[in-house]
N, C-alpha and C positions, 0 to 999 in steps of 0.2 A: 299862725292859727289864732281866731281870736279868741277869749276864755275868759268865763262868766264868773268872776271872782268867788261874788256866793254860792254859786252853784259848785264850784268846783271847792271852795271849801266846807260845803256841805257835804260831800264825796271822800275827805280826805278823814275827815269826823266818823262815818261811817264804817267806813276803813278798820280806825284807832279803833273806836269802839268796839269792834270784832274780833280784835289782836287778842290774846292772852296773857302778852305782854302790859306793863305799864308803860303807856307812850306820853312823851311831853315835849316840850316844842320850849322854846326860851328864843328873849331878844339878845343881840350881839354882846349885850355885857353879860349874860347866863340867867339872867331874871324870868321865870318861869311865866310862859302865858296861858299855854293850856298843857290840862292831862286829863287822860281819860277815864272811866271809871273804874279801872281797876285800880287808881291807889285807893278810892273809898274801901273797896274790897278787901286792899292787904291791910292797909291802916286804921282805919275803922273812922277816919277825920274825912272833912268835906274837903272836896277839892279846892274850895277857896286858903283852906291853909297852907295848898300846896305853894300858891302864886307868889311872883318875884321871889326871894329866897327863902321861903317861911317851911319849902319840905326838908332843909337841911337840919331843922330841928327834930325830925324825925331820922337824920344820919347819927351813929354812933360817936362818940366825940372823938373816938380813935380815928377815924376816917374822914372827918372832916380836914384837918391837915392835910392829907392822901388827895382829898378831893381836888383843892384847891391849889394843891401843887401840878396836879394832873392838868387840870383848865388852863393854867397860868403857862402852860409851855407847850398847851396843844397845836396845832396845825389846822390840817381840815375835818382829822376825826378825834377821839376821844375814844379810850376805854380803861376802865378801872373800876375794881370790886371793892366794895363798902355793904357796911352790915345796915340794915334797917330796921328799925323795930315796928313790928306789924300791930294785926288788932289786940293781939290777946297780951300784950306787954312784952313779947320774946325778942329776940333779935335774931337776923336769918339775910342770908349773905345773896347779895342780889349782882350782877356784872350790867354794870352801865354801859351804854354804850352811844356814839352820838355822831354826827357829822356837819360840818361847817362849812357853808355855803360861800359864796361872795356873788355881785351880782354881777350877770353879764359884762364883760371889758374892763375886768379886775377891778372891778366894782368896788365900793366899799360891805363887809359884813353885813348879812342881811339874818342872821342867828341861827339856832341851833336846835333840830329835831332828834330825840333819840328814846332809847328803849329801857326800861331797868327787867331785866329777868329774874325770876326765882332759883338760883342754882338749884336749892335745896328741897323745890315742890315737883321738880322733875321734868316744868314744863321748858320745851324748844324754843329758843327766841327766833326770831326771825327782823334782823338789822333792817332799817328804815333807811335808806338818801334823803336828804335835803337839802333840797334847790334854791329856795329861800320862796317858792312860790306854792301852797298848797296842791294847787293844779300838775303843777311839776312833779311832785314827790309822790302823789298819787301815779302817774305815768309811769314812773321808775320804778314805784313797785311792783304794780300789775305786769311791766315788760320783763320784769325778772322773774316773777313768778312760774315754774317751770307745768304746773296746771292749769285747768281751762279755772279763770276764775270771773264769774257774774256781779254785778252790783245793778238792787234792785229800790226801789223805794217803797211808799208804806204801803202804797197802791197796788205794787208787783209789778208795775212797770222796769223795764229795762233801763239802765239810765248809765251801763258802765259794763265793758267786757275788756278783757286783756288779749292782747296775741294769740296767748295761746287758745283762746275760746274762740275766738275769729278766725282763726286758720282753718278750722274745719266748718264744713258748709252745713250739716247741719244745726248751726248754735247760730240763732238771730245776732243780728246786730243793734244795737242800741242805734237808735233814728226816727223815722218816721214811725206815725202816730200808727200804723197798719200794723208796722211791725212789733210796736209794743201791747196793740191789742192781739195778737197773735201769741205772742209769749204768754201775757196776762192767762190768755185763755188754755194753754196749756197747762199752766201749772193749775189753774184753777179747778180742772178736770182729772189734773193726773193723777197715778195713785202707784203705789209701789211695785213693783215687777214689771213696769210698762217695758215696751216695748221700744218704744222712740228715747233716744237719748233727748230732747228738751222737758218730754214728759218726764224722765226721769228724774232729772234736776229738777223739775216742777214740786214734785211732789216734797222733797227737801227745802226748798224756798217757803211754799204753803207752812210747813211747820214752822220752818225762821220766823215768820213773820208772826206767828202765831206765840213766838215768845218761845219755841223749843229747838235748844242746838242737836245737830246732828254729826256724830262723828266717824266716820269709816263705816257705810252705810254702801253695801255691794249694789251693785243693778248689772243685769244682764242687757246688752241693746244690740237692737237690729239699726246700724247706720242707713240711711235713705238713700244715700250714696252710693251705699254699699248692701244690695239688698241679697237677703242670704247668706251672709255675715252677722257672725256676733261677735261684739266687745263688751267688756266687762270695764266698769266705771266703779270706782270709791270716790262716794259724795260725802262730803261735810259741808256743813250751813250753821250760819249762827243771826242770831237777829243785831239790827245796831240799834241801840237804846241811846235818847237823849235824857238828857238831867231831868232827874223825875220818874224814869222807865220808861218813858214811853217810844216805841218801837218805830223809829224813823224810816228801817228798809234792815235790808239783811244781806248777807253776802253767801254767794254758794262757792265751791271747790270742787272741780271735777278732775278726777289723774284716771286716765287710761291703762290699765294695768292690767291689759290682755294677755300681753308678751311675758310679763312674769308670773300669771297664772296659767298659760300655758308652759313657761319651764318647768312651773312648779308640779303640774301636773304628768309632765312628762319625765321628770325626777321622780315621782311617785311609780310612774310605771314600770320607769325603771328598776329600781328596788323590791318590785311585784317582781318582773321579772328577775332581777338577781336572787330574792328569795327560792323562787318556784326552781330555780337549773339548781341553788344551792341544796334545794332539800330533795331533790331528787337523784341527784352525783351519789356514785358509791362512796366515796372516802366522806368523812367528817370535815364541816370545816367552821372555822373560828375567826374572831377578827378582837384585834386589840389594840390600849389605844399605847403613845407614845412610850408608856410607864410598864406594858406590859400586864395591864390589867386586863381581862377579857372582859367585854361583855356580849358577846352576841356568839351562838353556838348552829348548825343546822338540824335538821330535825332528825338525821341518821344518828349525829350524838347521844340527843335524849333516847332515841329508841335502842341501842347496844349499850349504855350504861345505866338506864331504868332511872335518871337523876333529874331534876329538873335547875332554870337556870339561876333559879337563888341560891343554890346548892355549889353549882362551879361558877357562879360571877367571879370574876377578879380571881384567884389561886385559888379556887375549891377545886380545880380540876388535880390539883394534888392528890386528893381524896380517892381515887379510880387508879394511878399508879402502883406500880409493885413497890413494897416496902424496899425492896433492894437495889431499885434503879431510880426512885422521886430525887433522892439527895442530887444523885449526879446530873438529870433531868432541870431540877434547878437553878442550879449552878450552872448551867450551861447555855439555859433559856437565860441569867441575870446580864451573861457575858453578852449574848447578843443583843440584848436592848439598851447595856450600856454602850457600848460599840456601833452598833446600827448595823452589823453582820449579818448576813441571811441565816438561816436558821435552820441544823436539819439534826435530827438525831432517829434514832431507833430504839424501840422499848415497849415492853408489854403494859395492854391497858384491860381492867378488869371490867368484864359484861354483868349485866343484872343479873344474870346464873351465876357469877362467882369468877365464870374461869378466866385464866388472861389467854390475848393473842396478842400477836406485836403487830405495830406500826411504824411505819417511815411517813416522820411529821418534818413538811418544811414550811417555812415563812416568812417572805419578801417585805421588806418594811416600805410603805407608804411615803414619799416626801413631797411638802411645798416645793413654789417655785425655788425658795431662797436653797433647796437641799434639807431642809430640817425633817425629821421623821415627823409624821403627825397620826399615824397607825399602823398596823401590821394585817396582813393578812395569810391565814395561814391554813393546809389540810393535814388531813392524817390518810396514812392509804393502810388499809390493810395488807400486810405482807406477809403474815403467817406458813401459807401456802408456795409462795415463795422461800421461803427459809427454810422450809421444810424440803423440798423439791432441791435444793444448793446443799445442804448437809446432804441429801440420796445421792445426789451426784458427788460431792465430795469421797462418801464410801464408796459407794460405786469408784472410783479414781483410786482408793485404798487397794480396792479388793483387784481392780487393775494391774495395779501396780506390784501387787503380790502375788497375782496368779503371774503376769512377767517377769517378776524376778523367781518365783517358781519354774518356769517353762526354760529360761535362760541357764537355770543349774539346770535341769534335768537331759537338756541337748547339751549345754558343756560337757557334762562328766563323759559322755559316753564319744566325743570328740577328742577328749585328754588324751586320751591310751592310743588310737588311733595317730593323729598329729606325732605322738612319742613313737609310734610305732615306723612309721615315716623318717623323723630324723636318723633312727637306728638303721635302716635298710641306707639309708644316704652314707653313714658311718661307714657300716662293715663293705658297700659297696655292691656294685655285682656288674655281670660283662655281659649278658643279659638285655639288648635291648627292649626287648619285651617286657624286664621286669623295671629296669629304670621308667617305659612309658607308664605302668600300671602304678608305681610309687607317685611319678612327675602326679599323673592324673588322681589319686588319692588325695595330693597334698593339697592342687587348686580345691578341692568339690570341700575337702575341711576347710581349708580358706574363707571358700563362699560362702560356707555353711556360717563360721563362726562370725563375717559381716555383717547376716543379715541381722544376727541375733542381738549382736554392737548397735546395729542402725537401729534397733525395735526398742533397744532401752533407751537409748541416745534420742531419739524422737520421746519416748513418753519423761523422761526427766526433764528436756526445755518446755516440754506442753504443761508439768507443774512447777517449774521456775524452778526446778534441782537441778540445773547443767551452771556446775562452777567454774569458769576458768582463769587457768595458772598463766595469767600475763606478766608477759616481761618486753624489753624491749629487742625485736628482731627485725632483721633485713627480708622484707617478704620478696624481696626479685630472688635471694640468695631460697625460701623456701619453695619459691616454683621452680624454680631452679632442679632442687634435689628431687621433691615428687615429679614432675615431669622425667624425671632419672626415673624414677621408681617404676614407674608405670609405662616407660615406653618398651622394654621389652617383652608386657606382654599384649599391647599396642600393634605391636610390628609382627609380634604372633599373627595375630588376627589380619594380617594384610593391609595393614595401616601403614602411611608414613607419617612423623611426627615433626613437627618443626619448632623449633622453642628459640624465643625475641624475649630477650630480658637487657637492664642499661644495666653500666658498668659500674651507675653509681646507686648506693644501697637504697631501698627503699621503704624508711625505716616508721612501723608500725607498731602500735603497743597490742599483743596479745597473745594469746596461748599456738605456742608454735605445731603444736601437737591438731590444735582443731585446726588451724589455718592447712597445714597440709593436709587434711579431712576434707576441707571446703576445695581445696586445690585436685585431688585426689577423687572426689567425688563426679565431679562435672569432668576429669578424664575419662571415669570408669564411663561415666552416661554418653560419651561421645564415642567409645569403643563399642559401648554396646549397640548402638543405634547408625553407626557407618558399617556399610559393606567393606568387603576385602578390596583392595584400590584406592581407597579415599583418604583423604589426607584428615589430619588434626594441627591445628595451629594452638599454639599458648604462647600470651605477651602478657609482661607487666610493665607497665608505663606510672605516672605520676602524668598528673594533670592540675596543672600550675594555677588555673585557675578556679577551682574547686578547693584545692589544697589536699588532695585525695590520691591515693594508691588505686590503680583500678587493673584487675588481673581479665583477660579476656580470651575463654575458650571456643574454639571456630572449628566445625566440621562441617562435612562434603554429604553428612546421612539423610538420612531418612525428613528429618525438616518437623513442622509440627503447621496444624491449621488454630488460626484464633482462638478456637472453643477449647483447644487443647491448652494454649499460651493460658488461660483463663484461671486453668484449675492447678496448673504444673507442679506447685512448691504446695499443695495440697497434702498430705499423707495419704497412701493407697492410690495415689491417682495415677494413672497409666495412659500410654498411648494403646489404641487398640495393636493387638499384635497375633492374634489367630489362637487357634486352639495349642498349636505346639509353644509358644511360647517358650521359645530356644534361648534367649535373651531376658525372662520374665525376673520377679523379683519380688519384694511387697511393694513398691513403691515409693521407698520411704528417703532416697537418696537424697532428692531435690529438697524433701519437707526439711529433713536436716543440714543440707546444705544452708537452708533460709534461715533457721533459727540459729547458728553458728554465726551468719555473718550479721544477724540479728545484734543478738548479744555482745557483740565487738562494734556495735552502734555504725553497721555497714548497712547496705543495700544490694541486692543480688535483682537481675531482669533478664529474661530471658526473650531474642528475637526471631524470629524466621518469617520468608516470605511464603510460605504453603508448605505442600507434603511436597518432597523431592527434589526441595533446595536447601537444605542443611540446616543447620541450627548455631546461635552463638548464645553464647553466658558469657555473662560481664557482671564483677564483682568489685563494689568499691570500698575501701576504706579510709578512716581518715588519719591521714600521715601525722607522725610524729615531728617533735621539734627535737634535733639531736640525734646521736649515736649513744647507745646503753652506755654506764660504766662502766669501768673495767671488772673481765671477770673475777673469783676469787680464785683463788691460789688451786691447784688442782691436790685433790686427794690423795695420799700415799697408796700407789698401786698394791693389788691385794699380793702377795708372797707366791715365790715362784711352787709349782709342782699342784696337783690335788688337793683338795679339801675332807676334811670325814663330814659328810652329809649324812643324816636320819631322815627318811621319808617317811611322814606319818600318811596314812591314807588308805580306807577305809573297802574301795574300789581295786580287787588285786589286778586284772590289767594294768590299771593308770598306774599303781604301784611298782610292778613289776617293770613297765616298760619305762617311765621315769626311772628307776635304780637302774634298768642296763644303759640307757640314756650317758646317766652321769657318768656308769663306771666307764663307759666307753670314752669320756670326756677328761680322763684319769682320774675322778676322785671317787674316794672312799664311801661306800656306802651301804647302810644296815634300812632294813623298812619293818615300819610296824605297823596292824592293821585295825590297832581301835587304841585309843586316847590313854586307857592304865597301861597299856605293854610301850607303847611309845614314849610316853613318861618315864617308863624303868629302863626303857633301851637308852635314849638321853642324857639318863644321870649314867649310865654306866658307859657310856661311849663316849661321854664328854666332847659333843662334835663341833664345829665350829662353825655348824648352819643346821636349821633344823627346818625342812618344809613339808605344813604341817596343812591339810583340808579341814574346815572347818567341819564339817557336819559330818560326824565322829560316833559311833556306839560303843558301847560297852560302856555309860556312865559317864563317859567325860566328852566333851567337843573340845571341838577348837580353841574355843576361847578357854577354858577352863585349862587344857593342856597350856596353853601359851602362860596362864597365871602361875600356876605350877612353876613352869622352868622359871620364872623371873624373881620367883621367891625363893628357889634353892640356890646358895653358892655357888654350886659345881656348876651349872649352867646359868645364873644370872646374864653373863656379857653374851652367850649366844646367841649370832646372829638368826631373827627367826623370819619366817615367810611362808605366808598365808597363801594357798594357793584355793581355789574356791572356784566353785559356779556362779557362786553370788558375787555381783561386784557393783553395785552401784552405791553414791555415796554413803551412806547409813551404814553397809557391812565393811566397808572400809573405814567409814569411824569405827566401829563396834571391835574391828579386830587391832586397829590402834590401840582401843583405849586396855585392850585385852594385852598388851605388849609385845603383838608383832611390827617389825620394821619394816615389813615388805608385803603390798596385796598384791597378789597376782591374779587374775581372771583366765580361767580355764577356755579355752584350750591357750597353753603358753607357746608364744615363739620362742623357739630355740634361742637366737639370738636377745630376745629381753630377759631369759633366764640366762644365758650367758654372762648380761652386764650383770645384770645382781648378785652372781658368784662372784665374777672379775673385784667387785669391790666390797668383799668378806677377806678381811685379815686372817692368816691361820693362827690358830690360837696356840700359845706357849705351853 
């Protein structure tokens, strides 16, 4: 390319002169040959002082050293900060900075162009190359310039554009004489708000030249290119003054800054929008920043606590807290923002009426890329009505639970004397078939009665997490085992055959042996009730090796179940249809409690069939133990041969009556009292060596009151006592603990579990 020296260092002048930088140029030994007029500006000397090294008398003498050690070991660039002293006599810290050319084919040095900035006036450098040729350094600027940038002369003529001003077809080229009379004429005409991007810059240029800079000056434009589009252009212009001021040309600056006005624009929208959903959501909500400071609140805040946001900026929201929950409130809010923990609490907050309601407030913390929190954001929901509605239900579950364990004494007591009445006729005997069936059938309908009433507490205790069980380590092959015993003869009643697969080797489980034959026990009973007379019943217990699980599985020939029914099965009340006689019927409640037993043993129960009138199976697993139990303890010294002197306290003269011939019949000794002071005095004067005593008791004293009684007089202190009752669910069985009986027994009693609890009462000396 061939290049018009003068011309092209009249271009590079132009340039300098435009910078806001101090630019200066120096020969290969550092001898300065030009700078532009901003040192007159900072310095307040003529540039002729600057030339060969006469501006280092304007360096700090501290810095001159620095200088000259920096030059003396440079390369091809230079950079080092030195103080300068400007016009007003101060000193103010400028970053040099420079680059070192050589010419073409390692040429010899051909010197040194560079820049000195104001750190301290705030203004941007922008680093210069140098090529060693005017023409050059000019080229490398303008190509790195990342904006459209013009160079004009005094005329307005075009005389110089960069890359980036040439890439698009709207922006003339510097060339032919058309072309610059074309430019000329636009700006000469243009005026602000135009329309065409050259007009625009025109009008910016007109002021340069005019001796006026322009700095970030917006224009709207329609591209020619692009007709029905707008872009938005930031122009800056400044004029280039030669020695003396007079105005050689000027330079314009155009950046296309469509794309970041429209994100910016579209960030705004956004934030319209996030405001408008935020102040119209029901819950409150809040944003804060890393520190836990709030600042931004929605509009349902200020409208429920009547406050505004100078009030709760940063921890005014204190201020609205119940004095008795803020401490713990803050302290809990400090933990999560030291922490970066989500955030959730509960607590009443006071309305512009005064009163509080509570909230459930949570808050997700914010993070950059790197993971650092840099905000929070956070709601409160009103929960008031919720907490209200969960306490009704809680009572409600109270008043449940009391009218059930009412309803379970009130069918107890009047099945005691009955069941007693039963084991007595089994006692004295009789030849009577007729009267054996009328007893046999007595005893089952009290049986079933007393199950149903077992399953109705047993379901409502694990539905409020009261079902406790007494685990220990046992052989569950060895408990299907014996419940399969239990329940096949009356299995086989019913026209059933029963067939029971259990391994030889234990299958050892930790849990309450007592619920597990329940769960065992249960799903027989459901398979007797549900097969006709013929059909068989299958029970196995296996271990499956690769689960690591005990799994017991009940199989019968019955009735079967359809999907809809598999659905709802372990439900409470839930039933298969079965007609108005309901020969078979019940509450329901077998399976629900079957499920939560093997629940709470951290098992699983599922029930399969392929329709109505292909049977049913239950499979129950559990998870197997490591090991056999230790060994047992040592057994108990059996209770002394012959009868006992028993005191019946009890309130109910059936239940009394028929319990006392029960026992005597059983050989021991026995005296009955019918309310809590006559049972007390009967007691101390009979000195017996069991006393079983009903809790809910007239005449002034109950149960528990009697049982205090004997444990505070000598004469019966060591007497064994036992609590026989309606009530038996955990609570009355603490309560007659803590009262000093040794034994609850729940109404109606099996013979043989009053039995054991005689069999291990010593008789007393």
């Amino acid at each position: 390319m061939n290049v018009n020296p003068d011309r092209d260092s009249s271009r590079f002048r132009f340039l300098a002169e435009a910078l806001p930088q101090i630019v200066w140029t120096a020969g290969p030994g550092g001898a300065w040959d030009f700078v532009n007029r901003r040192w007159e500006e900072y310095t307040g000397l003529p540039r002729e002082s600057a030339m060969g090294f006469g501006w280092m008398a304007s360096l700090h003498p501290d810095d001159r050293g620095e200088w000259r050690a920096r030059a003396s070991t440079a390369g091809r660039s230079l950079t080092v900060r030195c103080r300068l002293r400007v016009a007003d006599g101060t000193w103010r810290w400028f970053l040099f900075r420079a680059d070192h050319e050589v010419a073409e084919g390692d040429g010899p040095p051909l010197g040194w162009v560079g820049t000195a900035t104001d750190e301290e006036g705030g203004e941007g450098g922008v680093g210069i190359s140098y090529s060693g040729a005017e023409c050059r350094l000019l080229d490398a600027v303008l190509a790195a310039a990342p904006m459209s940038i013009v160079v004009a002369d005094a005329e307005g003529r075009l005389v110089r554009t960069n890359p980036a001003a040439t890439h698009r077809p709207s922006v003339p080229r510097a060339g032919s004489e058309g072309e610059r009379g074309d430019w000329q004429g636009r700006w000469a005409d243009g005026s602000e708000g135009s329309a065409h991007p050259v007009e625009a810059r025109g009008w910016a240029l007109a002021r340069a030249l005019e001796g006026e800079s322009t700095w970030g000056q917006l224009a709207e434009v329609e591209p020619p290119e692009a007709p029905g589009t707008h872009r938005t252009l930031l122009i800056s212009a400044a004029p280039v003054r030669l020695v003396g001021g007079r105005i050689a040309g000027a330079v314009v600056a155009q950046l296309d800054i469509t794309d970041r006005m429209e994100a910016e624009a579209a960030l705004r929208e956004s934030e319209a929008r996030f405001r408008t959903l935020a102040d119209n959501i029901s819950q409150f909500a809040w944003m804060a920043d890393e520190t836990g400071w709030i600042s931004w609140y929605n509009r349902r805040w200020f409208e429920y606590t009547g406050t505004t946001l100078e009030e709760m900026e940063g921890w005014g929201w204190r201020k609205v807290h119940h004095p008795l929950h803020v401490d713990q409130v803050v302290e809990k809010f400090s933990h999560c923002i030291r922490t970066g923990e989500p955030w959730e609490d509960t607590f009443p907050l006071r309305s512009r009426s005064g009163g509080y309601r509570w909230f459930l407030s949570r808050a997700l913390p914010i993070r950059d890329e790197s993971g650092k929190v840099v905000r929070w954001f956070g709601t409160n929901t009103d929960v008031t009505e919720l907490r209200e509605a969960e306490e009704a239900l809680r009572e409600a579950g109270r008043r449940k639970d009391q009218f059930l364990a009412t309803l379970a004494h009130e069918l107890r007591n009047p099945l005691a004397p009955v069941r007693n009445a039963v084991q007595i006729l089994r006692k004295v005997g009789s030849r009577d078939g007729r009267a054996v069936m009328a007893r046999d059938l007595i005893d089952r309908q009290v049986t079933h009665m007393a199950r149903i009433v077992d399953d109705l507490l047993d379901v409502s205790r694990i539905a409020r997490g009261g079902m406790r069980l007494r685990r220990e380590r046992r052989d569950l092959a060895e408990v299907v085992r014996h419940t399969a015993g239990d329940y096949r003869p009356d299995l086989e009643a019913r026209g059933l055959s029963v067939s029971v697969s259990c391994p030889e080797e234990p299958l050892w489980v930790d849990g309450d042996p007592t619920r597990l034959a329940q769960v065992v026990g249960n799903l027989l009973h459901n398979a007797g009730k549900f097969t006709p007379p013929g059909g068989r019943v299958w029970v196995r217990a296996e271990a499956d090796p690769v689960s690591r699980e005990a799994v017991v599985t009940v199989r019968d020939t019955g009735v079967g179940m359809d999907p809809e029914l598999i659905s709802r099965l372990f439900d409470p009340f839930s039933q298969a249809e079965q007609g108005l006689a309901r020969s078979d019927g019940g509450l329901g409640l077998g399976l629900a409690l079957t499920k939560g037993l093997v629940d709470l043993h951290g098992g699983t129960v599922e029930a399969q069939s392929d329709g109505t009138g292909t049977g049913s199976t239950f499979r129950v697993r559990l998870p197997l133990a490591e090991g056999a139990p230790a060994p047992d303890r040592p057994p108990e010294p059996d209770a002394a041969e012959g009868g006992l002197r028993v005191v019946v306290i009890e309130d109910n003269r059936d239940t009394a009556e028929s319990l006392g011939l029960l026992l005597s019949l059983s050989g021991h000794q026995v005296e009955v009292a019918y309310d809590g002071p006559s049972g007390i005095r009967t007691a101390r004067e009979a000195r017996p060596d069991v006393v079983i005593c009903d809790i809910g008791l007239p005449g002034g004293a109950d149960g528990y009151a009697v049982a205090r009684a004997l444990r505070s007089d000598p004469t019966t202190s060591s007497t064994r006592l036992v609590a026989l009752s309606g009530y038996g669910q955990a609570e009355d069985r603490r309560r007659s603990q803590d009262a000093g009986f040794d034994v609850h027994l729940v109404k109606p009693v099996e013979v043989e579990e009053l039995d054991a609890v005689l069999a291990a009462v010593p008789r007393r000396g």
